[in-house]
N, C-alpha and C positions, 0 to 999 in steps of 0.2 A: 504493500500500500504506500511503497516511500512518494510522497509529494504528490499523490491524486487525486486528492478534495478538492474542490471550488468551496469558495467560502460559504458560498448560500447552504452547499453540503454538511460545512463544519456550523453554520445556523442552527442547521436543520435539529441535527443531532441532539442540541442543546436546550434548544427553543428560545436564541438568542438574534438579534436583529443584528446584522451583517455590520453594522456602523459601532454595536457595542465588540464585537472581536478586531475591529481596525482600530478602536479606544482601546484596548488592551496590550495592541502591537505598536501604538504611539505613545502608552507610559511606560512601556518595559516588561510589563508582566508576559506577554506572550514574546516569543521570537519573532520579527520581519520574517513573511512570507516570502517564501522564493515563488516566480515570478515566468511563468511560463506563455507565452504568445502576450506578455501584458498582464495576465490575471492571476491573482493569487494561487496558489496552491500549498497547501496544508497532507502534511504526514499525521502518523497516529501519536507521534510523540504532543502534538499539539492537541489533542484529542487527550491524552493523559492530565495534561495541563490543566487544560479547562476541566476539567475533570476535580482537579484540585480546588482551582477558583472557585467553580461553583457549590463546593461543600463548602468552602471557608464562607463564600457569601451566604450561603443558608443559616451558616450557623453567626451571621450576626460582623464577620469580619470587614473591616474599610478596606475599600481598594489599597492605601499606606499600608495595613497590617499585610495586608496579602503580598504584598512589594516586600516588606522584610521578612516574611514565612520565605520567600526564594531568594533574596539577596542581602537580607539582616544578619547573617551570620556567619563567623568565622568557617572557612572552607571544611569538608570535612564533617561538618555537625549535622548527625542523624537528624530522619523527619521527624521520629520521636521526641526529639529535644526541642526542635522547633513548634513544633503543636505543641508539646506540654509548655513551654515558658509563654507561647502567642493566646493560650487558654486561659492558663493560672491569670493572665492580666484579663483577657476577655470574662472570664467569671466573676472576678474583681467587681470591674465596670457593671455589668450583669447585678449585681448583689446591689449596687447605690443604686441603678434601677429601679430596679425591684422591690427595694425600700420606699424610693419617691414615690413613685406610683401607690404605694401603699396609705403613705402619707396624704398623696391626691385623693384617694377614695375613701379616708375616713372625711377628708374636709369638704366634700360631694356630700356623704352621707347628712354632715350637720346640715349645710346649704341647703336642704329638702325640709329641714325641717326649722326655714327661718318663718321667722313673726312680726318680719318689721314691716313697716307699711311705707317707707320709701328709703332709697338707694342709703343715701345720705345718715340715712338711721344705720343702716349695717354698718359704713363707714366708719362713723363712731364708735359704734360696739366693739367692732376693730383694734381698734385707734385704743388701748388701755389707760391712756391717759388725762383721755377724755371722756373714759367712763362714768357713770356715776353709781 
């Protein structure tokens, strides 16, 4: 299969719009396609790749994070180490999330059950210092 895809091919597979794999090949994460009659052409090692990408992107990772899961680390350094140290920070993040959001939904829950009869009143209620 060395270098027989057309990009719409390697789209296909993914369920990616051809403009998002030429953004992938213009920040580094993919290799430049070699270049047959003009048109891309894609092997399977590219197809591994994205491959990659795409779970890192499922599971939450930034294009940056994804750029140093393949170029972030001393040569050498197994994908094991690189997922586990690009996780431990992703679950980090993940955790203050997960927290806020928690925080948002208890302050939702009070919000449902105001009593003020205009804006200006919550404000103040707010406002502890201008409570009474």
């Amino acid at each position: 299969m060395a270098n027989n895809l057309a990009i719409s091919e390697v789209a296909r597979v993914f369920g990616l719009r051809t403009s998002a794999i030429r953004y992938y090949e213009q920040i580094g994460i993919l290799p430049q396609a070699l270049r047959k009659s003009g048109q891309r052409r894609y092997g399977e090692t590219v197809l591994f790749r994205l491959a990659v990408i795409q779970r890192a992107r499922e599971t939450g990772f930034t294009l940056d994070e994804i750029r140093e899961l393949f170029f972030g680390f001393r040569p050498g350094t197994t994908p094991p180490k690189r997922w586990r140290e690009l996780s431990r920070r992703k679950l980090i993040e993940l955790k203050k999330r997960m927290e806020r959001l928690k925080m948002m939904e208890t302050l939702l829950k009070r919000m449902e059950n105001c009593q003020c009869d205009a804006l200006d009143e919550c404000g103040k209620k707010l406002l502890p210092r201008f409570s009474t």
